[in-house]
C-alpha positions, -999 to 999 in steps of 0.1 A, spaced: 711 -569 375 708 -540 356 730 -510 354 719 -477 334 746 -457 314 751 -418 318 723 -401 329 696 -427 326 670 -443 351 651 -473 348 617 -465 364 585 -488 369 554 -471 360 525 -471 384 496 -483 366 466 -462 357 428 -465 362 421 -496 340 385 -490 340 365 -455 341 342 -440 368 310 -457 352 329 -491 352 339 -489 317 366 -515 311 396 -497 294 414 -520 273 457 -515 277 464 -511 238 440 -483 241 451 -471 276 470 -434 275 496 -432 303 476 -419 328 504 -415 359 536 -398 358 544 -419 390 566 -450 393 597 -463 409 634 -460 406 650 -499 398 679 -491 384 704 -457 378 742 -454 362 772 -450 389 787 -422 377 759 -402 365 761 -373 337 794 -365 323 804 -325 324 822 -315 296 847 -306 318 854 -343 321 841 -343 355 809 -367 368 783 -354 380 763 -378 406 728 -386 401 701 -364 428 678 -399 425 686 -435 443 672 -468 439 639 -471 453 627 -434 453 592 -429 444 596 -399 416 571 -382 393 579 -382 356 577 -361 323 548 -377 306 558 -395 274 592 -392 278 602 -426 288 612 -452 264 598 -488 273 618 -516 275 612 -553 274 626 -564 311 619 -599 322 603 -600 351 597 -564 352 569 -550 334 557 -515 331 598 -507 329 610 -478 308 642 -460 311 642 -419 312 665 -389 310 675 -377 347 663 -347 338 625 -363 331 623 -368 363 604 -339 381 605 -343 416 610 -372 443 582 -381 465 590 -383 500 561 -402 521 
């Protein structure tokens, strides 16, 4: 189990195109991050800390679909999980309701 600290969220990536329109196979070390869409695993109890000394609760839960600040997630090396990275609450743009 995995438990985030302050304001962070451990998000899984949907994956992008791998190959282009004309069938052009687009190798991953040369992939750009082509969605800002993925999935919330894992976020902190308490959220942000005012400086008030007050907490101030996270607006996402585990297993919202959310859309992302591009680039601004730092990948980490979860077993099991790939495509994880962990963002900034406030990277996270909007939640996608089905």
């Amino acid at each position: 189990m995995i438990k985030t600290l302050g304001d962070r969220v451990l998000i899984k990536l949907d994956k992008g195109a791998e190959t282009t329109e004309g069938g052009l196979v687009i190798p991953e070390n040369a992939r750009d991050k082509q969605t800002c869409y993925g999935t919330v695993l894992a976020i902190s109890e308490h959220g942000l800390l005012t400086p008030k000394g007050k907490y101030l609760p996270l607006q996402v839960k585990v297993g919202d679909r959310v859309l992302v600040r591009q680039y601004a997630g730092t990948d980490v090396d979860v077993e099991g999980i790939p495509g994880a990275e962990v963002f900034r609450e406030n990277d996270i743009y909007a939640i996608i309701e089905e």
